[in-house]
Steps between C-alpha positions, in 0.01 A plus 500: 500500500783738625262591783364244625564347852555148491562237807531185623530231762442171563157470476388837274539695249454837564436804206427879564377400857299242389595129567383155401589139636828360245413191332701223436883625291364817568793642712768435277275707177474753734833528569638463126217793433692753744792389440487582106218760553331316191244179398471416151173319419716276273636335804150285526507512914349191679133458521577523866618848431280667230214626733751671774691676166152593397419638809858675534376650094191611647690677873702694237851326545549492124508695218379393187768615214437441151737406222662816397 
């Protein structure tokens, strides 16, 4: 979302002043996410990673944009 505040260091993840531990490969999502200011679902992320982009979903970071 064009809004949204997103963060991170070594150990966290941190969205619209919330934060949450990283888990394991989650640093370099995070990083690909701000870099391209996108995630596509069709990427499949690592079962490592699903709950922290589920919680970043739910902290508004994304927007969901349907098919036009």
């Amino acid at each position: 979302h064009g809004m949204a505040r997103l963060a991170w260091d070594d150990r966290h993840v941190f969205v619209n002043g919330r934060c949450r531990p990283l888990p394991l490969g989650g640093t370099n999502l995070v990083a690909a996410i701000c870099k391209n200011r996108r995630f596509s679902a069709a990427a499949r992320p690592a079962p490592e990673t699903r709950d922290m982009l589920r919680w970043m979903l739910e902290s508004g970071a994304f927007e969901i944009l349907g098919n036009s």
